[in-house]
C-alpha positions in Angstrom: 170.1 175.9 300.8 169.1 178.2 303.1 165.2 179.2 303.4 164.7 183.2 304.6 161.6 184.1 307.1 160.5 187.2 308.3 159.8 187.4 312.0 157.1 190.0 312.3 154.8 192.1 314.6 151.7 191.1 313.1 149.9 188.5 315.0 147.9 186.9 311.9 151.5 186.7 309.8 154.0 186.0 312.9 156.2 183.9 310.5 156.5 183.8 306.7 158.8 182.9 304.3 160.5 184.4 301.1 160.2 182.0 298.0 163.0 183.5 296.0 164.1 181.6 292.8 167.2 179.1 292.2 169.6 181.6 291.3 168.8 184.0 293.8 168.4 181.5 296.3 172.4 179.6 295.6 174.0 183.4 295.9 171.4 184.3 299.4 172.7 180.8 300.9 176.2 182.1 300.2 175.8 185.4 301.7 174.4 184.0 305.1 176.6 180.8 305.2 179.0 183.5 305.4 177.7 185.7 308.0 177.3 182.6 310.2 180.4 182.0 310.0 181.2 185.2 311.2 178.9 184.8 314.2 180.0 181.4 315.5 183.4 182.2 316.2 185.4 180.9 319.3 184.1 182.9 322.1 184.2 183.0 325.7 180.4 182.5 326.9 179.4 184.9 329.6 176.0 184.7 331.4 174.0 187.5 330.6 173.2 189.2 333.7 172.3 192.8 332.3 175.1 195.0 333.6 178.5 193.1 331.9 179.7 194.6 328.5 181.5 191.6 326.4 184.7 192.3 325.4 186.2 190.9 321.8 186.1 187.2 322.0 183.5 187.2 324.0 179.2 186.8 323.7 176.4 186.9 326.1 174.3 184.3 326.5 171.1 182.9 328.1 170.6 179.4 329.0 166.9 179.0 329.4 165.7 180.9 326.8 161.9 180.1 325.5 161.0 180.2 322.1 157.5 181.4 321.7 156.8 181.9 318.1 158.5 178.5 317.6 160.7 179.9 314.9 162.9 176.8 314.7 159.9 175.0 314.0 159.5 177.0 310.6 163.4 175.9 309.9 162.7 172.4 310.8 159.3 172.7 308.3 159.7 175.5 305.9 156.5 174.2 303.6 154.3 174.5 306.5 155.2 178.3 306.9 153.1 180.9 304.3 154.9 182.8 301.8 155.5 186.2 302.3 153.1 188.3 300.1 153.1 192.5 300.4 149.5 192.3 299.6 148.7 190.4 302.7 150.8 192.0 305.2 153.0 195.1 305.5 157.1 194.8 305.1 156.9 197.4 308.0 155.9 194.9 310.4 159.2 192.7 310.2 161.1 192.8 313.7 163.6 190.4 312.4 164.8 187.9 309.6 166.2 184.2 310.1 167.6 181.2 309.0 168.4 178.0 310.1 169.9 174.7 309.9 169.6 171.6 311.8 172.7 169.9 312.9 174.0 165.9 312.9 172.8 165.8 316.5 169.2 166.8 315.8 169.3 170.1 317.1 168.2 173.0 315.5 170.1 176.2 315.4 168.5 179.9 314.6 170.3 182.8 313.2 168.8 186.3 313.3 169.0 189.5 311.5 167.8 192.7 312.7 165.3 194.5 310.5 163.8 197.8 310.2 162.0 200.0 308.2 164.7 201.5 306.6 165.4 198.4 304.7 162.3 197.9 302.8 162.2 198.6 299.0 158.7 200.1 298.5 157.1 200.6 295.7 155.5 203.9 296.4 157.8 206.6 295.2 160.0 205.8 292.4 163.5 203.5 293.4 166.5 202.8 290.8 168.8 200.5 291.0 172.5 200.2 288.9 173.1 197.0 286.5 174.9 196.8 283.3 176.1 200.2 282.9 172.5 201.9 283.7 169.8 202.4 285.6 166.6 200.2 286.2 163.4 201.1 287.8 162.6 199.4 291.0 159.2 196.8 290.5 157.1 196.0 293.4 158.2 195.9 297.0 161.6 194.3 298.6 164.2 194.4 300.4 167.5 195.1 302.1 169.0 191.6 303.9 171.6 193.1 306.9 175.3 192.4 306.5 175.6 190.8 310.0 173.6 187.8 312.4 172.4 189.5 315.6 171.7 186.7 317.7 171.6 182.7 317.5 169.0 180.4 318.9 169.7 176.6 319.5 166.8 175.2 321.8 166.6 177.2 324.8 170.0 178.8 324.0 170.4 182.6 323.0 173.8 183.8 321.8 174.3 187.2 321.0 176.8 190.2 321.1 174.7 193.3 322.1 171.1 193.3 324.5 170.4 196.3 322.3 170.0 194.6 319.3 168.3 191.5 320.6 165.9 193.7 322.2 164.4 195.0 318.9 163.7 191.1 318.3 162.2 189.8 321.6 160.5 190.6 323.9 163.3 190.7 326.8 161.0 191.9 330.0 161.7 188.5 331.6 165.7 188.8 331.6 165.9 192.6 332.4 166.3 194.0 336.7 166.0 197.1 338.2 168.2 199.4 338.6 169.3 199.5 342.0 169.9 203.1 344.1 173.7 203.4 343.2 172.3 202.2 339.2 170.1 205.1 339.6 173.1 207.6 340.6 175.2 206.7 338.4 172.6 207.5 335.6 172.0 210.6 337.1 175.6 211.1 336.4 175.6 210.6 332.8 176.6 213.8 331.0 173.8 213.7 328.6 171.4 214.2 331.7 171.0 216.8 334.3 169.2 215.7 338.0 168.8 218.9 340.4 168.4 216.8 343.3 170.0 213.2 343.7 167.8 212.1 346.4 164.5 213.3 345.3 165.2 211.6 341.9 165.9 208.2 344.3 163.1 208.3 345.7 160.5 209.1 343.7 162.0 206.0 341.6 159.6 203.4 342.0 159.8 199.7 340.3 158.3 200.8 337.0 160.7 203.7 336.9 163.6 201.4 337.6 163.0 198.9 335.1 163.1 201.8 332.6 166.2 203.6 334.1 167.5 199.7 333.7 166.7 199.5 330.4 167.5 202.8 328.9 171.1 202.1 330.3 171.7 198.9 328.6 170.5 200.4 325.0 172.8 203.1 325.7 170.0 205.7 323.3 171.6 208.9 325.6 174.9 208.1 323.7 174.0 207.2 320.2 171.2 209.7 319.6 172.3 213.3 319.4 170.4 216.1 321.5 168.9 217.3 318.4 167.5 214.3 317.2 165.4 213.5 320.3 164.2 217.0 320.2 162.9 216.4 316.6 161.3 213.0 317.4 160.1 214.4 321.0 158.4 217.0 319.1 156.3 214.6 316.4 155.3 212.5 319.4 154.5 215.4 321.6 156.7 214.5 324.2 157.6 217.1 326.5 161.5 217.4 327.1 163.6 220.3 328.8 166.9 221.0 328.4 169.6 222.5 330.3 173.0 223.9 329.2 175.9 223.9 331.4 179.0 225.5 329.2 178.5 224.0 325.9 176.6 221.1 327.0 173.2 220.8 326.6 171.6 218.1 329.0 167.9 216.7 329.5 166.6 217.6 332.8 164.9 215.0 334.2 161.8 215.7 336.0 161.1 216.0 339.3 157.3 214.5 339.4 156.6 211.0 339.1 154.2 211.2 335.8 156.6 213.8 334.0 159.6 211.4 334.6 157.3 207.9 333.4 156.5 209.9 330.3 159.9 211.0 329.0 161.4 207.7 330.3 158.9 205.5 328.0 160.2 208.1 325.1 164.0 207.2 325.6 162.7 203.5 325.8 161.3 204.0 322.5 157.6 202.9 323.8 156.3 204.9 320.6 155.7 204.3 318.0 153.9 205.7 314.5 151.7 203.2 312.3 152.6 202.6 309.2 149.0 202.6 307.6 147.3 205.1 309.7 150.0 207.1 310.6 149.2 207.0 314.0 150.7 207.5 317.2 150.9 204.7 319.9 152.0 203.3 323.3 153.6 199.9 322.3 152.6 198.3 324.9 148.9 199.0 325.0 148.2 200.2 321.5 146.8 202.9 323.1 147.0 205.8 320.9 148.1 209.1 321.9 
């Protein structure tokens, strides 16, 4: 039987666990056994290196990867891990759910789920849910267990399928590069961005820049998020962020000065963030609100 743990953001509740009961627990340890499974099919390992899309059959993977939260010691020792209680600690806070299992050969294996706010049943509001032919009300808070792992972590081995996803679960700054000048023109080159001059924008790239242009590439958010969306969110944080239509396209100009650029560049990166009790905004990286 599988135990479930939530991997959070809270420092004083980094690992907790779900005590769910025996019947619950038999159909759960069903479910993941299954998505497992899924995840450890027979594919070609390639070395992460930051730039190399896999292709079916194939996962990324990084061989000296360090565990810092020690989250296959809560699989080795569930009893030592405290129980997940919504009155002690918000549901918001989970970056990631996990299971485990330790093999014949003493290792132990980790398999994560990404997690985000969107999947917690809250009891504010009023939920339903269908059973028996009807309607029930919702009690307390819950939640929404993903249909997929995301990534698999046997001692300091990480598997996993997209650096996007993983991302959202650890903290990544050690395995990322910059981008290098011809990165850096061909992100200029994108469609969903507009550059009025290529060597300017060169230039005035400077490490920290790089790393973002880097990084932004890899989560590919230019593709997936539609214009209109990050003018909605850019407008709830503030964030300035010009556009320019050329035909039918409409493309974010990227600035020409230094601090203009940083600023929109930690917005595609997703650096902010709104808190959940106070409803306020922050830098992620400094808490420093904004």
């Amino acid at each position: 039987m599988h135990t479930l743990f939530a991997y959070t953001r809270d420092p004083g509740n980094r690992i907790v666990r779900f005590e769910v009961d025996r019947a619950v627990q038999a159909t759960m340890t069903a479910f993941l056994d299954a998505q497992a499974e899924t995840f450890d099919c027979v594919c070609e390992e390639v070395v992460f290196d930051g730039k190399y899309k896999p292709d079916d059959g194939e996962m990324l993977v990084i061989n000296e990867f360090e565990d810092l939260d020690n989250l296959s010691h809560a699989v080795e020792a569930p009893l030592n891990v405290p129980i997940a209680d919504p009155s002690s600690f918000s549901f918001d806070s989970i970056r990631a759910l996990f299971f485990g299992e330790t093999g014949s050969d003493g290792s132990t294996s980790v398999y994560l789920q990404n997690f985000d706010r969107r999947r917690v049943i809250s009891s504010n509001g009023f939920s339903i849910f269908h059973a028996q032919g009807v309607y029930k009300k919702i009690e307390g808070t819950g939640l929404t267990l993903d249909t997929k792992i995301a990534a698999k972590l046997t001692s300091t081995k990480l598997r996993f399928f997209s650096f996007f996803h993983v991302r959202q679960i650890f903290d990544m700054t050690s395995y990322y590069q910059e981008a290098t000048d011809a990165d850096i023109r061909e992100f200029a080159q994108l469609q969903q961005v507009r550059v009025s001059d290529m060597d300017a924008f060169v230039a005035v790239s400077d490490s920290w820049i790089r790393r973002k242009l880097w990084l932004i590439r890899q989560s590919q958010i230019l593709e997936r998020v539609s214009p209109n969306d990050i003018r909605a969110i850019a407008a709830e944080f503030q964030i300035p962020v010009e556009y320019e239509h050329i035909g039918e396209e409409e493309r974010i100009r990227l600035p020409a000065d230094r601090k203009s650029l940083k600023t929109l560049l930690r917005f595609l990166d997703e650096d902010y963030y709104k808190s959940p009790l106070s409803k306020t905004n922050f830098l992620s990286n400094s808490k420093r609100a904004v």
